[in-house]
N, C-alpha and C positions, 0 to 999 in steps of 0.2 A: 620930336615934334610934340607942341603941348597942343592940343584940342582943346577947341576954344567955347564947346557947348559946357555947359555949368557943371558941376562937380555933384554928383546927387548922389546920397546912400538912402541905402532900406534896409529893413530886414522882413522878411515875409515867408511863404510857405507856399508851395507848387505840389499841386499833387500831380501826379505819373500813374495813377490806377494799378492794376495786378500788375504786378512781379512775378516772373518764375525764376526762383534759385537758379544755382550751379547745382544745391542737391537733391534738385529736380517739385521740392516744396515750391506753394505758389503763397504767394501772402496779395489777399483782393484789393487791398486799400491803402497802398503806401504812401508817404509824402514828406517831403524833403525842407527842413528850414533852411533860409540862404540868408547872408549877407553880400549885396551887392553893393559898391562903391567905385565912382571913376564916370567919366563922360561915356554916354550911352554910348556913340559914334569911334571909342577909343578901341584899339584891338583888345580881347578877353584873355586875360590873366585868372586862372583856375587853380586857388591853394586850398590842397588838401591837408587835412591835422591830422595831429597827431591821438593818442590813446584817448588821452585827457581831455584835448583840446575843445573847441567846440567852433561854428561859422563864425564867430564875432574875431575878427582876423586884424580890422583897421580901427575899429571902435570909433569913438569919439574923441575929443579932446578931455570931457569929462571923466570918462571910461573908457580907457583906450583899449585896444584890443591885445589881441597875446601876440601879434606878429607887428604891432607899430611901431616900433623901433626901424623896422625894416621896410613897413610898406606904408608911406601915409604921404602927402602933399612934396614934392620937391626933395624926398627920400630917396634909397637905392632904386626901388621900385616905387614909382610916381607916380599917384592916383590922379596925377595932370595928364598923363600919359596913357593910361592902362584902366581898364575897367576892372575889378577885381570882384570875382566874385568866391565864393566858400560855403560850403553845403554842409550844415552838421551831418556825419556820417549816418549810412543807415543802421538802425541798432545804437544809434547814439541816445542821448536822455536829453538833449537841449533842443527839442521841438519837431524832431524828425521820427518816420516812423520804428519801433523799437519796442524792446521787452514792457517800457511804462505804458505803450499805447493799448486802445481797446481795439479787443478784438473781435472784429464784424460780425463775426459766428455766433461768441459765448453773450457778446456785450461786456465780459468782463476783460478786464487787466491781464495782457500774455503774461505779463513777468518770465517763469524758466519754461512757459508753452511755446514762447516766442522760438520761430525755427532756425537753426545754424546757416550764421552767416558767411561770404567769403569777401576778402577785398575785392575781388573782381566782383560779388555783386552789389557793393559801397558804388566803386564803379559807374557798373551799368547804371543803376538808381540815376548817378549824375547825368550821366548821358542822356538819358530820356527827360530829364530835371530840365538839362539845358537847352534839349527840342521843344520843350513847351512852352520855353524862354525865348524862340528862336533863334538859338544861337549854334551855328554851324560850323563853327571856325574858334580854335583856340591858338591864340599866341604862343603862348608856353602852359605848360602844367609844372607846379613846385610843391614839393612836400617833403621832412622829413619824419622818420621813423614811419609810423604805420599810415603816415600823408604821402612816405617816399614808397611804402607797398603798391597804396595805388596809383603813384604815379609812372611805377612801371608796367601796372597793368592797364591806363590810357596806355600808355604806348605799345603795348600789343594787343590791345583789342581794338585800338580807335584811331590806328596811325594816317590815317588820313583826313582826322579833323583837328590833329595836335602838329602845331609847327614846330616847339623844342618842350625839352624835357629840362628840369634843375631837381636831380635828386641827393636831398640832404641826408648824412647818418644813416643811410639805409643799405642792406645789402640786396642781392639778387635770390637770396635764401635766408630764412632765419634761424640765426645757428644753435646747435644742441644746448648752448649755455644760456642762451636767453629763452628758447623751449624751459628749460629745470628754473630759472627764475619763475616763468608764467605758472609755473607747476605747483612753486612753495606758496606763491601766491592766493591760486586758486584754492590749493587746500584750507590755505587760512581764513578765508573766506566760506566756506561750502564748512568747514567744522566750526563753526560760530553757532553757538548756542541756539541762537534768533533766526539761526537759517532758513529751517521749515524747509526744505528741498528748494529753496528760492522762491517760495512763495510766503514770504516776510510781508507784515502788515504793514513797518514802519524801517524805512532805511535805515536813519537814525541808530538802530537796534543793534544793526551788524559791525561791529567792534572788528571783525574782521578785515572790511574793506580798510580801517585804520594803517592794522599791521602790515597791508598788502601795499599798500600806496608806501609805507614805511620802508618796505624790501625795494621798490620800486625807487625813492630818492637814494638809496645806499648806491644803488646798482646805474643811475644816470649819471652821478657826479663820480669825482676821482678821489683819492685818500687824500691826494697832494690838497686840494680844494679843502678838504673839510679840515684839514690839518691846519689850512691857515687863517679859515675864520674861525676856528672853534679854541684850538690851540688847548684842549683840556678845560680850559673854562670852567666854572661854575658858580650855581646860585643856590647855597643854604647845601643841600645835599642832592642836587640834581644836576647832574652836565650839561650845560648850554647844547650840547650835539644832542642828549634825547630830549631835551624839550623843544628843538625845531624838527625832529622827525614825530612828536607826540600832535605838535600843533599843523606838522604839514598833513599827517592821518584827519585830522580830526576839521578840517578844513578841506579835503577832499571830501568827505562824509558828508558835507552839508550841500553839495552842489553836485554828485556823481551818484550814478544808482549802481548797488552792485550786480545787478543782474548787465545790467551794460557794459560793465567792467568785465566780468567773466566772458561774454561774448564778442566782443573785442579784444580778448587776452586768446580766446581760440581761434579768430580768424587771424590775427599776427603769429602763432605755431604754425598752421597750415600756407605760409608765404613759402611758393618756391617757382619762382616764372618757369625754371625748366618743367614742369611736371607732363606740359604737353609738345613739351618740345626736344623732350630727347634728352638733353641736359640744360644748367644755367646759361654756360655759354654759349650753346646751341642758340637758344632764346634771343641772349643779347646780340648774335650777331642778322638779327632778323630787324632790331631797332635803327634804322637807317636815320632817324634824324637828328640834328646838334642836339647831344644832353650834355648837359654838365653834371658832375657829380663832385661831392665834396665829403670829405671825411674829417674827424676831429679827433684830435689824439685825446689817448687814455678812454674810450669809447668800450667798453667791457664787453656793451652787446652786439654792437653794430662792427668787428672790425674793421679798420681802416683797410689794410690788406688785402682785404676780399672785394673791399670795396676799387682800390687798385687794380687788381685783377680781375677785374668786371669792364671797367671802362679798358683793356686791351684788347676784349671782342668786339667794343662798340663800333661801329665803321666809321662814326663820327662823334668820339666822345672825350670829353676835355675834365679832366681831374686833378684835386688840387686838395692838400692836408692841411688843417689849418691847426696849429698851435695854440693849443688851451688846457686849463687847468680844469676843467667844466666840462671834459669830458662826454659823452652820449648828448647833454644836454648844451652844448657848444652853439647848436642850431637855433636856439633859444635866445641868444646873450651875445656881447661882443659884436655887434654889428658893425663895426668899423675894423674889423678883421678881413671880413669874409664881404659883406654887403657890395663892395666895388666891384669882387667879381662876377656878382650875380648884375649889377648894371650894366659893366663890360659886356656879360653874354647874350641882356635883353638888347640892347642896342646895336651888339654887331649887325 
């Protein structure tokens, strides 16, 4: 059904007042950026991002977003069809509240005073985001990687306002090997000259967030990938492969804070839906409504396998491997892969 009220985006800011943590911290003045896109009247489509990502999900035509391949006019997901909304995370650095904001007490800048976050309260945030939105009813929730963290925790804290689940590259725990990435990361980060205990004057400064984002492109993509657009390569005395990991560093630098970086790399360690529920699949079998899940081969951190045997406790859950060379970052790319099934599932 295409809904016939006009197509309007925003982007804006909703505050939700005090927060109380999961660790028990309360933060008095949070608030949330969104992009909203799609007919007011159309049912609510809620994509949550990933690490990096930010709410600009549909963008424009002139600046399109990071998901518009996948979700824009007459696409897999149809902005004729679906309202789509995206909430930069909480602790994120694109307008929501986080390490850059001030904080109400000091009047100064939390940067590392800002308190630990979890995805269940990225979450929550949303939840009360979207009360203030009045919106009471979700269509589906989609995210992958630390979008597919919380989109298993909508689905066991809020299953009665979530009609289906699509979660990409994400497992139902996050495993010791992508724990020990976030770990070399962080150190490289937190030992950067310019650190200052994370109370750094100037982003800019921290060379480390460079080398971290650096580890972070190694560990998304596959060997096969880099092997065939690099192929050894080079120019004068540098390899085509580190000059697109020097300019992918140095290019997250200018748009990512690392104190949000860090706090986002520990709320994606602490993902484990079992934690109150006995175990993972204890959890999943409490998830009664259609999810789909998708995995992507050569996926280092996320694997497919676990991913598989997550959707055999679902009561109602539909799984599907898709072949690529783009590995982790498969969710990313290739939309003419994967993107029908996700049509297929919003439509059944």
């Amino acid at each position: 059904m295409v809904f016939k009220q006009k197509i309007t985006s925003e982007v804006a800011d909703v505050q939700i007042g005090p927060l109380r943590l999961t660790s028990g911290e309360m933060l008095d003045d949070v608030t949330l950026r969104y992009e909203r896109v799609g007919p007011r009247n159309a049912p609510v489509l809620l994509v949550c991002h990933a690490l990096t990502g930010n709410h600009i999900t549909v963008g424009s035509e002139e600046q399109p977003g990071w998901w518009n391949g996948l979700i824009s006019e007459q696409n897999y997901i149809d902005t004729q069809k679906f309202q789509i909304i995206t909430f930069n995370v909480l602790g994120g650095c694109d307008g929501s509240t986080g390490p850059l904001s001030i904080n109400p007490e000091t009047k100064s800048v939390y940067r590392a005073s800002f308190p630990d976050i979890s995805t269940r309260d990225m979450v929550k945030a949303q939840y009360l985001a979207l009360k203030k939105l009045n919106i009471d009813k979700l269509h589906t929730v989609i995210g992958g990687s630390l979008g597919g963290m919380q989109v298993f925790e909508w689905g066991l804290c809020y299953p009665e306002m979530v009609e289906k689940l699509i979660i990409l590259a994400t497992t139902p725990v996050f495993s010791d090997y992508g724990i020990a990435f976030n770990h070399i990361a962080k150190t490289v980060i937190k030992n950067d000259p310019n650190w200052n205990d994370g109370f750094y004057e100037m982003n800019d400064n921290i060379t480390g967030l460079e080398v971290a984002r650096m580890i972070g492109m190694v560990t998304y993509r596959s060997s096969d990938l880099f092997a065939q657009r690099f192929n050894r390569n080079r120019t004068d005395t540098e390899f085509d492969v580190t000059s697109y990991l020097n300019y992918q560093g140095q290019k997250l630098k200018k748009r990512f804070d690392a104190n949000s970086y860090l706090y986002l790399l520990n709320a994606m360690d602490q993902h484990d839906i079992g934690r109150e529920h006995g175990s993972w699949p204890q959890a999943c079998e409490t998830l009664s409504m259609p999810i789909l899940m998708l995995s992507f081969d050569k996926d280092l951190i996320y694997e497919p396998n676990q991913m598989k045997a997550c959707t055999e406790y679902l009561p109602n859950g539909d799984y599907h491997h898709i072949e690529t060379d783009f590995g982790h970052d498969g969710f990313l790319v290739e939309f003419d892969k994967w993107g029908p099934l996700i049509k297929a599932f919003l439509n059944n």
